[in-house]
CHARMM internal coordinates of N, CA and C (Angstrom, degrees):
IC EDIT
DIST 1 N 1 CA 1.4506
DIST 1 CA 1 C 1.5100
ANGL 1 N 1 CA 1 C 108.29
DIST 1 C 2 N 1.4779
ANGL 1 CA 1 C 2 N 118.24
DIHE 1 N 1 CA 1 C 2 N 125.40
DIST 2 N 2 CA 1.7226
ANGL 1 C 2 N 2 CA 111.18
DIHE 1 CA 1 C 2 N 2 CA 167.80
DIST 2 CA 2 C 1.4352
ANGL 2 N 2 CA 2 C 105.94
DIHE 1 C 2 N 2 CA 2 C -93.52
DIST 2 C 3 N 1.4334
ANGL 2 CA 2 C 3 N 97.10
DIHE 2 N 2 CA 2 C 3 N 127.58
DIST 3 N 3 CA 1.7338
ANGL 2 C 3 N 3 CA 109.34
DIHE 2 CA 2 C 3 N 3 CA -168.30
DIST 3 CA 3 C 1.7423
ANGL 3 N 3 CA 3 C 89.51
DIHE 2 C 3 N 3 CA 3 C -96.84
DIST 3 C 4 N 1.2247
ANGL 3 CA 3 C 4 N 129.88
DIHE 3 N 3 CA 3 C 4 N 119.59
DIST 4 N 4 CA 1.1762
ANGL 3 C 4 N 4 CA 130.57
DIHE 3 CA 3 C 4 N 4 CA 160.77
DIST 4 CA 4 C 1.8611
ANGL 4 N 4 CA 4 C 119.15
DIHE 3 C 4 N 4 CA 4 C -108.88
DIST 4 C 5 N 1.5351
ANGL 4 CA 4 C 5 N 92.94
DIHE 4 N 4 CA 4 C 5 N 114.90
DIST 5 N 5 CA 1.6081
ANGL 4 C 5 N 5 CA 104.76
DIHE 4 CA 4 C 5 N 5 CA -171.45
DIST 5 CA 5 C 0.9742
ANGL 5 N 5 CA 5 C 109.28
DIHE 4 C 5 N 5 CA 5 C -100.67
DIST 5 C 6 N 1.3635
ANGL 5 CA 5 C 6 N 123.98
DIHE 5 N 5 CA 5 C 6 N 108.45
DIST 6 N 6 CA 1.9105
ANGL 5 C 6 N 6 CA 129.46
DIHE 5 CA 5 C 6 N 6 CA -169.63
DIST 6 CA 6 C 1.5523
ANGL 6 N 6 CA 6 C 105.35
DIHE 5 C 6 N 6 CA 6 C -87.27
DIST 6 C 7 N 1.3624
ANGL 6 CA 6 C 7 N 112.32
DIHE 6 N 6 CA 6 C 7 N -11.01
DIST 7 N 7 CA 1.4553
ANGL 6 C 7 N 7 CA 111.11
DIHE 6 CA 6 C 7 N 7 CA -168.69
DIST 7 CA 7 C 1.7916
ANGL 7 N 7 CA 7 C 108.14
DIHE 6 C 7 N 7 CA 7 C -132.54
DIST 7 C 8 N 1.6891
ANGL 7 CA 7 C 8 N 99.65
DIHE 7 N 7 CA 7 C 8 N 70.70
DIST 8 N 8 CA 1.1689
ANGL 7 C 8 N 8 CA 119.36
DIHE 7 CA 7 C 8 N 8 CA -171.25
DIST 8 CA 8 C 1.6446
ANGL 8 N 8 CA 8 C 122.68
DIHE 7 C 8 N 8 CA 8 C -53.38
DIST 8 C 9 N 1.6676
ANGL 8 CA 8 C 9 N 111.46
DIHE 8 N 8 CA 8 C 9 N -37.33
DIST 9 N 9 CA 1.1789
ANGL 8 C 9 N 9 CA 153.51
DIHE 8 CA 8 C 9 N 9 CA -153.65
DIST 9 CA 9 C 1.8940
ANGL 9 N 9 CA 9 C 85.33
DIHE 8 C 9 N 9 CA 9 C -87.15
DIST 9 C 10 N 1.3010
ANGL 9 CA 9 C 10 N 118.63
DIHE 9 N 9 CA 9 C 10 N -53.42
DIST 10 N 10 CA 1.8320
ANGL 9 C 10 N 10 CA 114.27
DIHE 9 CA 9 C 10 N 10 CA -156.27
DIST 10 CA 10 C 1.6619
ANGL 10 N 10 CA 10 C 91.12
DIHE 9 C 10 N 10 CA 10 C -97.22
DIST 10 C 11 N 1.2492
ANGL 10 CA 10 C 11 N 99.76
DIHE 10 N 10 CA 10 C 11 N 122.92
DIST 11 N 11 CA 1.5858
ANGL 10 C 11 N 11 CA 124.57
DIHE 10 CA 10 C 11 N 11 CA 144.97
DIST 11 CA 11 C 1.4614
ANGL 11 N 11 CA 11 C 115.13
DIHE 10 C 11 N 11 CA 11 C -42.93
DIST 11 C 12 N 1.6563
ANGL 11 CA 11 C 12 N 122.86
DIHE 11 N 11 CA 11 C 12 N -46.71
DIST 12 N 12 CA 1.5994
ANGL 11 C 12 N 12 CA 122.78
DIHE 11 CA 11 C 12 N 12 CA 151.93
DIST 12 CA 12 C 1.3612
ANGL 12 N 12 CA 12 C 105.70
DIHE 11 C 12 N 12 CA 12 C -32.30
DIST 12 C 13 N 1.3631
ANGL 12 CA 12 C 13 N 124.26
DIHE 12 N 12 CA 12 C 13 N -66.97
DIST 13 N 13 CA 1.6499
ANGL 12 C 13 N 13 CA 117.20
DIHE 12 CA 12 C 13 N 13 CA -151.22
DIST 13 CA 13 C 1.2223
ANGL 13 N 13 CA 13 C 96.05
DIHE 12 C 13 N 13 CA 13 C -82.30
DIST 13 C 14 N 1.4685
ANGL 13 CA 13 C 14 N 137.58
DIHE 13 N 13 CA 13 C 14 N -18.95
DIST 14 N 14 CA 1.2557
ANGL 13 C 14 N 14 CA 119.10
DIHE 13 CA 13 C 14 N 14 CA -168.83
DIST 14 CA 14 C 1.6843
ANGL 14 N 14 CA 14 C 99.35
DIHE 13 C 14 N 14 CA 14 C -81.02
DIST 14 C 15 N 1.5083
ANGL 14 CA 14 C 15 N 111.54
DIHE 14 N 14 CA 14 C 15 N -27.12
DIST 15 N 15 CA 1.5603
ANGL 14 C 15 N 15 CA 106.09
DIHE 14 CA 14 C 15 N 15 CA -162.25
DIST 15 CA 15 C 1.6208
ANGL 15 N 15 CA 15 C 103.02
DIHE 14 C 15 N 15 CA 15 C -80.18
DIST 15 C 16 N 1.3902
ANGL 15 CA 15 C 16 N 106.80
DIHE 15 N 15 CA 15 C 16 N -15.20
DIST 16 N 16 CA 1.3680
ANGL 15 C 16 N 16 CA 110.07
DIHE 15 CA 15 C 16 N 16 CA -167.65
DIST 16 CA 16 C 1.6750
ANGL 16 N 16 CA 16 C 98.48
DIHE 15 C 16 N 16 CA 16 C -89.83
DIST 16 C 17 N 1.4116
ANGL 16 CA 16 C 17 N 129.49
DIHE 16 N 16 CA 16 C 17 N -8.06
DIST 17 N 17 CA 1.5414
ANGL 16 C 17 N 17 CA 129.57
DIHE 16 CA 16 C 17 N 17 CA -178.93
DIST 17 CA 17 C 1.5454
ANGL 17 N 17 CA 17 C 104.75
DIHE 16 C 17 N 17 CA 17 C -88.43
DIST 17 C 18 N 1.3574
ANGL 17 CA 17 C 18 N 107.41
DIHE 17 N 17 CA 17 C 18 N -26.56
DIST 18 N 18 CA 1.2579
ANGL 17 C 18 N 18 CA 121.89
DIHE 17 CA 17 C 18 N 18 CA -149.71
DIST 18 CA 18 C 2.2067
ANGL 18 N 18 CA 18 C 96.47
DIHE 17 C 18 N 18 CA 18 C -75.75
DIST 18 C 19 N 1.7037
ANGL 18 CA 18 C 19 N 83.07
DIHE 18 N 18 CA 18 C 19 N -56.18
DIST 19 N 19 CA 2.0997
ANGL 18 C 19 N 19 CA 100.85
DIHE 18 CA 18 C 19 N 19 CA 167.47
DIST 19 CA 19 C 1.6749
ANGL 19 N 19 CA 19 C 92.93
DIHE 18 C 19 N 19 CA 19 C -60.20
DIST 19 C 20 N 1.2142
ANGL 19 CA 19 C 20 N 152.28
DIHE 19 N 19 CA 19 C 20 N -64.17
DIST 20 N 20 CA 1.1023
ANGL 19 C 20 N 20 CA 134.29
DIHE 19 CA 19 C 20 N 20 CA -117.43
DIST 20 CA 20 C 1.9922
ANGL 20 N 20 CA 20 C 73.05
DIHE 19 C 20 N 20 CA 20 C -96.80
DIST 20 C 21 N 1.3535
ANGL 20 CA 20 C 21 N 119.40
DIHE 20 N 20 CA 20 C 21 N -68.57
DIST 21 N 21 CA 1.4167
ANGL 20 C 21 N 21 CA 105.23
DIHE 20 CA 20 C 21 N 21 CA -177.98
DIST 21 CA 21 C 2.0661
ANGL 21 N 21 CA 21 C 119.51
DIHE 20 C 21 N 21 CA 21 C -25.77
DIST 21 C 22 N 1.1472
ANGL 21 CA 21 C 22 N 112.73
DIHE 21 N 21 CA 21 C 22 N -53.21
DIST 22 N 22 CA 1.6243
ANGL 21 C 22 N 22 CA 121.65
DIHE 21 CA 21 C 22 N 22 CA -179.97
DIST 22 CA 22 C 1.6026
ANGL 22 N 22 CA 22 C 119.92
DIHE 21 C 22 N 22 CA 22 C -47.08
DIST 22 C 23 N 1.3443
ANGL 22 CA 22 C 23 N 79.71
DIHE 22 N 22 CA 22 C 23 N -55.33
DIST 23 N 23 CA 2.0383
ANGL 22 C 23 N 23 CA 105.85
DIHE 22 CA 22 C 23 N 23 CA 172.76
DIST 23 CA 23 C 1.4036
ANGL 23 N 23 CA 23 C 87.74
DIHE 22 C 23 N 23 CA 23 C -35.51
DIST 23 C 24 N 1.2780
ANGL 23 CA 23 C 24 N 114.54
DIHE 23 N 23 CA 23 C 24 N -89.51
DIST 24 N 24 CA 1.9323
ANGL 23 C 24 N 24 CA 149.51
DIHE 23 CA 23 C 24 N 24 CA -178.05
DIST 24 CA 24 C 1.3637
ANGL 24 N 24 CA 24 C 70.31
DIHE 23 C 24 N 24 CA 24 C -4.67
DIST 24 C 25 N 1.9542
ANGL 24 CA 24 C 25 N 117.63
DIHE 24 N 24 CA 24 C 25 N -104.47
DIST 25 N 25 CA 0.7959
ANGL 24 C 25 N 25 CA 113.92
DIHE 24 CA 24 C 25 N 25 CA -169.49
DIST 25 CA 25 C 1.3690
ANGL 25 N 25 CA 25 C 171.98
DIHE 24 C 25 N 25 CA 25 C 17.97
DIST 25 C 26 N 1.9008
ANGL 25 CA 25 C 26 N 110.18
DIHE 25 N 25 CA 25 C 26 N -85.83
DIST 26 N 26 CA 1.3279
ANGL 25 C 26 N 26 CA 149.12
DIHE 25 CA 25 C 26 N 26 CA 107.14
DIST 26 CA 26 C 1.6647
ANGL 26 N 26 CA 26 C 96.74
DIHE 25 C 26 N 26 CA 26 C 13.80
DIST 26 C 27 N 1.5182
ANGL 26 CA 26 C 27 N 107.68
DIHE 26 N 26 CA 26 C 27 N -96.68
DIST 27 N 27 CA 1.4460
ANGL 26 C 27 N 27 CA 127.90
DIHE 26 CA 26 C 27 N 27 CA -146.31
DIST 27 CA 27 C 1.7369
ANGL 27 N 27 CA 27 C 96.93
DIHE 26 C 27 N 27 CA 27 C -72.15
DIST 27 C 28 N 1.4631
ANGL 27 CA 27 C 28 N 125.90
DIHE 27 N 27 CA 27 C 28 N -22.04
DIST 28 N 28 CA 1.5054
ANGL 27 C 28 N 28 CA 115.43
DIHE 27 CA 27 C 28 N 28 CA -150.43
DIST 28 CA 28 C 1.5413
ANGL 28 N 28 CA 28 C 97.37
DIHE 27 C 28 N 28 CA 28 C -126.49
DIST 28 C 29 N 1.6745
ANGL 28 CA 28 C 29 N 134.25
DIHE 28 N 28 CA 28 C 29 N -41.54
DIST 29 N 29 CA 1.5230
ANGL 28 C 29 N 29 CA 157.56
DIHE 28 CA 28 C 29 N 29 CA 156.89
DIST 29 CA 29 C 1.8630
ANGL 29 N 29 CA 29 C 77.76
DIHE 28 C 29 N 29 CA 29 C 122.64
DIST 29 C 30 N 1.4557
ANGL 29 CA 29 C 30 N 90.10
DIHE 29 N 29 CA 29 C 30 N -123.79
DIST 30 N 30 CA 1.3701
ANGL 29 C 30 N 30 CA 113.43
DIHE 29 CA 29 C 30 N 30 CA -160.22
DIST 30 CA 30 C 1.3983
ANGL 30 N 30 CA 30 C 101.43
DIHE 29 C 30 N 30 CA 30 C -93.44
DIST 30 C 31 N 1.3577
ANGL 30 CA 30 C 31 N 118.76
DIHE 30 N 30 CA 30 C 31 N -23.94
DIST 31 N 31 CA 1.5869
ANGL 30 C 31 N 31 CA 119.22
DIHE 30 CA 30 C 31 N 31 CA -166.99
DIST 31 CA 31 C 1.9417
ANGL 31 N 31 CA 31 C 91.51
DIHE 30 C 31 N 31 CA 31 C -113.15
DIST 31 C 32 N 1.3057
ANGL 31 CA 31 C 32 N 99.76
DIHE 31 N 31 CA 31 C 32 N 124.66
DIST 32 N 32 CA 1.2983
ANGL 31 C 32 N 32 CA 94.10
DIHE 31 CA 31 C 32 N 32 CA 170.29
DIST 32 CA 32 C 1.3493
ANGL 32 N 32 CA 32 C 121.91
DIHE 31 C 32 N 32 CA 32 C -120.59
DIST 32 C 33 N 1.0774
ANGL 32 CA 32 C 33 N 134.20
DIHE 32 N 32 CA 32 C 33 N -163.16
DIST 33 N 33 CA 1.8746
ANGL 32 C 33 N 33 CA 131.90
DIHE 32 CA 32 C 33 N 33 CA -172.52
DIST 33 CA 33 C 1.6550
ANGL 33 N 33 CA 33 C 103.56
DIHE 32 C 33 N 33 CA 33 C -72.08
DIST 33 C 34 N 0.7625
ANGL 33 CA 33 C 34 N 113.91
DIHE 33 N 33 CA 33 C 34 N 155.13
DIST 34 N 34 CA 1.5571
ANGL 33 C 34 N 34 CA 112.44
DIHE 33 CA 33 C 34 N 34 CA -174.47
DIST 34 CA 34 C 2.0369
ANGL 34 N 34 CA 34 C 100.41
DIHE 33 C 34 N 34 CA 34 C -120.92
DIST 34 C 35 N 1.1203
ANGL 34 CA 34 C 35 N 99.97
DIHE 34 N 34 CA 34 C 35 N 147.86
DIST 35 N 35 CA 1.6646
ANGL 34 C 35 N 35 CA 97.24
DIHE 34 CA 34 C 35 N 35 CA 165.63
DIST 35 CA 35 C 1.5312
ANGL 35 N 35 CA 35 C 108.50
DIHE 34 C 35 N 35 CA 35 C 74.83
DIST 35 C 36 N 1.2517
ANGL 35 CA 35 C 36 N 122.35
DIHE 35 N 35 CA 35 C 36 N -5.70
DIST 36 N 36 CA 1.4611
ANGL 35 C 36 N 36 CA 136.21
DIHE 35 CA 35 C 36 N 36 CA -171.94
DIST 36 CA 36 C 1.4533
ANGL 36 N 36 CA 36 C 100.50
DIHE 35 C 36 N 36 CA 36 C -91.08
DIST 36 C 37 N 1.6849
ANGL 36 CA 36 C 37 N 112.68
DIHE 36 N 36 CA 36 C 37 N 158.01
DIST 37 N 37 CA 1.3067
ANGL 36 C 37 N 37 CA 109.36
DIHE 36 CA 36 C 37 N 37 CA 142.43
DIST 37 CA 37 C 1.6853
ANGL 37 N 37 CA 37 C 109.62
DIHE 36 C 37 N 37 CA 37 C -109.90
DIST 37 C 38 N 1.6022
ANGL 37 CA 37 C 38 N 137.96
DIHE 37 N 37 CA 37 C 38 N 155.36
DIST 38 N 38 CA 1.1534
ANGL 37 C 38 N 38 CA 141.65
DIHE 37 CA 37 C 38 N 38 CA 176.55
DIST 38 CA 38 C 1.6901
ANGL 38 N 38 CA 38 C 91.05
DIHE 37 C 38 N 38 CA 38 C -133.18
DIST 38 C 39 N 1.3511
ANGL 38 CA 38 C 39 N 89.76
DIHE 38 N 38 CA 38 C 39 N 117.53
DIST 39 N 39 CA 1.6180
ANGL 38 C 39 N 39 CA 95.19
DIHE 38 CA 38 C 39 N 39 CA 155.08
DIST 39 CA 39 C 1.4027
ANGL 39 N 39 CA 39 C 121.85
DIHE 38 C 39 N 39 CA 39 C -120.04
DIST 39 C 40 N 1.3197
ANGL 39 CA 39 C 40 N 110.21
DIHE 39 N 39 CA 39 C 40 N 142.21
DIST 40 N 40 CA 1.8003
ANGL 39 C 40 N 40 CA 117.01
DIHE 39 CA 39 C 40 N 40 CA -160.07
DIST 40 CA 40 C 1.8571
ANGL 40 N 40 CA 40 C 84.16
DIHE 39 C 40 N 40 CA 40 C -109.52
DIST 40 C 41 N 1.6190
ANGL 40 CA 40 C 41 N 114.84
DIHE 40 N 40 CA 40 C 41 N 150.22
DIST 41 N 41 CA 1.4275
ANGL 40 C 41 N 41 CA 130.04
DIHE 40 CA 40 C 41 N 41 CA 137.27
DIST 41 CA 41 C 1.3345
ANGL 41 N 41 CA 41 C 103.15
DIHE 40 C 41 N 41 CA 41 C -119.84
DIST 41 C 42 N 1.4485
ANGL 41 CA 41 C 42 N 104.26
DIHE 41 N 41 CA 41 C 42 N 136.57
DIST 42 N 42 CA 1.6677
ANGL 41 C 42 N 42 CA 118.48
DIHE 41 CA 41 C 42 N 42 CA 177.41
DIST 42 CA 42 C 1.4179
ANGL 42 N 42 CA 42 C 120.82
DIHE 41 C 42 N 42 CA 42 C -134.51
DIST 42 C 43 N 1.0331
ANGL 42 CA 42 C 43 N 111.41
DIHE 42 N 42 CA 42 C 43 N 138.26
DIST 43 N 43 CA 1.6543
ANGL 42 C 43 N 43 CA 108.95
DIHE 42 CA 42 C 43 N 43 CA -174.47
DIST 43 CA 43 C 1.8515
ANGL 43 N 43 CA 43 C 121.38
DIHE 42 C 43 N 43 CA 43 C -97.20
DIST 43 C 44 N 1.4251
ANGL 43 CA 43 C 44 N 102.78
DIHE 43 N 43 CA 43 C 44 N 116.63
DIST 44 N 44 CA 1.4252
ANGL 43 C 44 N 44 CA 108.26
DIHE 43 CA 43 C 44 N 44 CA -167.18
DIST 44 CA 44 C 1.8440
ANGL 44 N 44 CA 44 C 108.01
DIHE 43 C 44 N 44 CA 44 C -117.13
DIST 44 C 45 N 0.8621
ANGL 44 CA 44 C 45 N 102.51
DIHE 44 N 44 CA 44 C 45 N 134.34
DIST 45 N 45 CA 1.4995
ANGL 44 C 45 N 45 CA 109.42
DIHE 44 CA 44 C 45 N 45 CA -171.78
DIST 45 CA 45 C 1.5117
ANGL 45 N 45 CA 45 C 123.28
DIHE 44 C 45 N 45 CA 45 C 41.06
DIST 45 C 46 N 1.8054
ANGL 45 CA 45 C 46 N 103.08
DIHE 45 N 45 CA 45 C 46 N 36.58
DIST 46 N 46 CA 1.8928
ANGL 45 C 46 N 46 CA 103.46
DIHE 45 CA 45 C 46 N 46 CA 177.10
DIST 46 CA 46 C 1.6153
ANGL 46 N 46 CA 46 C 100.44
DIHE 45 C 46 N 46 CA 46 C 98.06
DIST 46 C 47 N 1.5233
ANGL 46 CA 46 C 47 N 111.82
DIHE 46 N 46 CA 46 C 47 N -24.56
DIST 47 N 47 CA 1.5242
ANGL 46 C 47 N 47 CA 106.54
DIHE 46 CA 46 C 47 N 47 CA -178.11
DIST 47 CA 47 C 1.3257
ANGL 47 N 47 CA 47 C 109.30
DIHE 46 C 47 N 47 CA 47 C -109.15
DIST 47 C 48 N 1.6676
ANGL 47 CA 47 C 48 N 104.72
DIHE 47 N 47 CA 47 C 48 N 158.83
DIST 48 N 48 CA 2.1402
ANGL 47 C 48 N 48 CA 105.89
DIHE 47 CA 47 C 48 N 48 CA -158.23
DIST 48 CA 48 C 1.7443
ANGL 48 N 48 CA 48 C 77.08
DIHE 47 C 48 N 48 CA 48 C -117.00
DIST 48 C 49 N 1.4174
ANGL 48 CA 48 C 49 N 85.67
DIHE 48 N 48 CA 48 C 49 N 127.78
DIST 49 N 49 CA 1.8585
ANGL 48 C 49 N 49 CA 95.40
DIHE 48 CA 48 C 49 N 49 CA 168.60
DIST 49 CA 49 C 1.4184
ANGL 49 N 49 CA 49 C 103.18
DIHE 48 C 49 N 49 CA 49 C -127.64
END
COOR INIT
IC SEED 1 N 1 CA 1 C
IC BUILD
């Protein structure tokens, strides 16, 4: 999976890459879809990023 974090600077975006990476995880193991795009929204401290 390429995790791209636009918001290098916020501890928010990092915590919110961190759930959206696990999710990935979770749902796909180690081998995930290839050729796809998957986009995750996840909710971190009450806020949806």
């Amino acid at each position: 999976m390429r995790l791209i974090n636009r918001s290098k600077q916020s501890p928010l975006g990092r915590r919110a890459c961190d759930v959206a990476l696990a999710a990935h995880h979770e749902k796909f193991g180690d081998y995930g879809r290839q050729k796809h795009v998957t986009n995750y929204t996840v909710v971190v401290d009450g806020v949806k990023v």
